[in-house]
N, C-alpha and C positions, 0 to 999 in steps of 0.2 A: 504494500500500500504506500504508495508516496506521500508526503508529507503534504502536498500543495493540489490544489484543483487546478489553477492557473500561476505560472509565473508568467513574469515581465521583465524583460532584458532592458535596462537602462544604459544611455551612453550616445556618445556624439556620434555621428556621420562616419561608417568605416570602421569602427572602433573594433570590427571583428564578429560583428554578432549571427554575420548572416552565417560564419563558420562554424557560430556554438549551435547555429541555430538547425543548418545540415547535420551535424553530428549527432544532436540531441532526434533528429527528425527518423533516426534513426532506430530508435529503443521503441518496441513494443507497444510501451504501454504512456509513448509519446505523439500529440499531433501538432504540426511548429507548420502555419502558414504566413508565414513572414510579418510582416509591418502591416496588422489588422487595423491601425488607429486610419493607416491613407488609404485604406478601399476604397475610399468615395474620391479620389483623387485618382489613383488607379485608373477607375471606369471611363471619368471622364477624358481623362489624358490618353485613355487605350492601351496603358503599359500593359506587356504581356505579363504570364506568368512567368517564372523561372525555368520550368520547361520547354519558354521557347514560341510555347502557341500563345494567341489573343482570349483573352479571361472564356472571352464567349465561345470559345473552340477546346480549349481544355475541359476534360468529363471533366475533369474535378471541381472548378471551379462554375463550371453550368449547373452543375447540382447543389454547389451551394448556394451561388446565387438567385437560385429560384425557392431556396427556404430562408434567406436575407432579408428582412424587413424592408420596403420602400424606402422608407424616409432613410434609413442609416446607409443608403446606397450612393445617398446624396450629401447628407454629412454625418461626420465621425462623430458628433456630438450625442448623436441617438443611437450608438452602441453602446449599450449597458451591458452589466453582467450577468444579463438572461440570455443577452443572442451569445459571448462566450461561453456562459456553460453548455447553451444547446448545441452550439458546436462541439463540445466537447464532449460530448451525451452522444449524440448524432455520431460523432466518427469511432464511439465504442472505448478511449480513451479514458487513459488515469489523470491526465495532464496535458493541458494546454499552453503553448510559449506564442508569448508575443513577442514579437521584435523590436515591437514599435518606440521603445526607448524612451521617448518623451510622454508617451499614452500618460504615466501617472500623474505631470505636472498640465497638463492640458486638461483632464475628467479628473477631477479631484474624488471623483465614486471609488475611483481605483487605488489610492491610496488611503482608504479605508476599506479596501475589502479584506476579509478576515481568515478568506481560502487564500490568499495569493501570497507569493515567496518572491522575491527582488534579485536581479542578478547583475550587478554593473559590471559591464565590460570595460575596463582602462586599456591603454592604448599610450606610446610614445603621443606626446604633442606635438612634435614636429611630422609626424608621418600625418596626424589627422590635418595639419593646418596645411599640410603640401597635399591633400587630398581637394580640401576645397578651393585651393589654389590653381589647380589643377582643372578645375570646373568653372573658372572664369572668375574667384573670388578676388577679394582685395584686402590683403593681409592686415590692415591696420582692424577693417571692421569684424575680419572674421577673428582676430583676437578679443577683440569686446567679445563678439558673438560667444565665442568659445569660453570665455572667462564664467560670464552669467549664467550659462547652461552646468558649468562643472562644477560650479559651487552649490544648484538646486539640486545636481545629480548625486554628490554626496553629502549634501543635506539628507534625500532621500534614504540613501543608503543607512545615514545612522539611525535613524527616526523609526528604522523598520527593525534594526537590533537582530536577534536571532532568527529573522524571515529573509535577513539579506545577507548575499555572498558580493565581495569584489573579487574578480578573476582580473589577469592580464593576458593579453591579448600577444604578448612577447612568451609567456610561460606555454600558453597554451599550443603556442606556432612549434616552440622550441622540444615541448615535452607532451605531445598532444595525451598519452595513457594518462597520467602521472593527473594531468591535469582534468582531464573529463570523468577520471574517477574520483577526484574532490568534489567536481559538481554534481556526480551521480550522488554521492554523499550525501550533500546537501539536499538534494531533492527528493530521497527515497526513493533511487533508483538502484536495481542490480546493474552493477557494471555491464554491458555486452561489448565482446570484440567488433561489433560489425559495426560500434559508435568510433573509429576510427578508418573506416572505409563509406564516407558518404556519396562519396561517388558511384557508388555499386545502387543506385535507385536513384528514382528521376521524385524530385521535390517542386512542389509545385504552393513557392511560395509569391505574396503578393507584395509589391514596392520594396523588393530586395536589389541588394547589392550584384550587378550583372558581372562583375570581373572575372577576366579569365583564369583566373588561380582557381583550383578544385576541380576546371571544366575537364570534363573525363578522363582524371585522374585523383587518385584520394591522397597522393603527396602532398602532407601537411608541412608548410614552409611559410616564413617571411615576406610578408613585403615592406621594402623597404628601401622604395624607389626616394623618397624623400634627402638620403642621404646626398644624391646627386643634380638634385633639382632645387633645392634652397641654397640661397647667396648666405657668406659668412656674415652681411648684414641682418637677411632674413633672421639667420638663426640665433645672434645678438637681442633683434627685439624679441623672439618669442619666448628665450632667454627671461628676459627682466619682466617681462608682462606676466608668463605663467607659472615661473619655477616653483610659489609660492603657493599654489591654489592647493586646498587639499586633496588627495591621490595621487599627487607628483611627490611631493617634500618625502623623502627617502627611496623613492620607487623610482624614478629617473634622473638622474643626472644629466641638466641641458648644458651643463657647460664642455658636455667630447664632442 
């Protein structure tokens, strides 16, 4: 029996979650459809699923969609935690993952629900900040950006006490067993070997991270393009801006 009905994976853009999310999509008595808070974003924009096809061409997602309430198709505001448990009812399920990372501070329902376990994924700052740099950002504001989001996200985290785990996203790359059996831990899950082969099934998650790292192949590795794409200035401000927020101050050292 797991400990949780739903977890929620907290944490910025990239920070690793679509990997914990493949990995965990993996166990039995797990059903992980990505970033459930932007379905209604999704739809509108026509992002496909993970597997590839358009929401309305993948089974998977044709049949949820048609036991999806109207209104929360349109906005995220109107998914409560009756259309996630029926999801997780529905698909037969011990446990529900969302991806959705900022779901708790956006529906404040969700950080009072009393079934649900907290999983912040950390991440080097400089790889998340050469991420949305990367997508057209503009380093001054996505360091604001980034600053307010990490301090609500381990705000979050303590405030949930023995319901929440932080993992890194560098531990996880580097020691994938080691690491996904602490989170099986956490979650009341039996370990399975095949949570380390998520490439061996097709996941068909929603507003997830499309990168090619995972794509059919289950070699768990690094990314860590950031090293060669930020200026020694880049890495100076994001230096003096972040080193200090809490989940950095002993876990990274920005100044290699």
């Amino acid at each position: 029996m797991t400990r949780f009905s739903r977890v929620f994976v907290i944490g910025h853009s990239h920070c690793g979650s679509t990997l914990l999310g493949r990995m965990l999509d993996m166990h039995p008595a797990v059903i992980c459809c990505g970033e459930l808070l932007w379905l209604d974003d999704a739809i509108s924009s026509r992002l496909p699923c993970l597997c590839g096809r358009d929401l309305e061409e993948c089974g998977f997602w044709r049949l949820l969609l048609n036991a999806w309430p109207a209104a929360a198709r349109v906005d995220y505001r109107r998914t409560g935690l009756a259309e996630l448990e029926g999801l997780r009812r529905g698909a037969g399920r011990e446990l529900l993952l969302d991806l959705s990372k900022s779901r708790v501070w956006r529906h404040p329902i969700f950080r009072r629900d009393p079934a649900a376990g907290y999983v912040f994924v950390l991440r080097d700052p400089r790889a998340l900040i050469a991420s949305r740099l990367r997508e057209g950002g503009r380093l001054r504001h996505e360091l604001v950006r980034h600053a307010k989001w990490q301090e609500r996200f381990a705000k979050t985290i303590e405030r949930a006490g023995a319901r929440g785990l932080a993992i890194r996203y560098e531990e996880l790359a580097d020691n994938p067993e080691k690491e996904i059996r602490r989170v099986c831990g956490f979650l009341g899950l039996d370990y399975d070997p095949a949570l380390l082969k998520p490439a061996q099934r097709e996941h068909h998650f929603v507003h997830s991270s499309s990168s090619p790292y995972l794509r059919g192949s289950s070699e768990i590795r690094r990314d860590e393009r950031w090293r060669s794409e930020l200026s020694a200035d880049d890495l100076a401000l994001i230096r003096k801006r972040l080193c200090n927020l809490p989940g950095y101050r002993g876990s990274y050292d920005l100044s290699s």
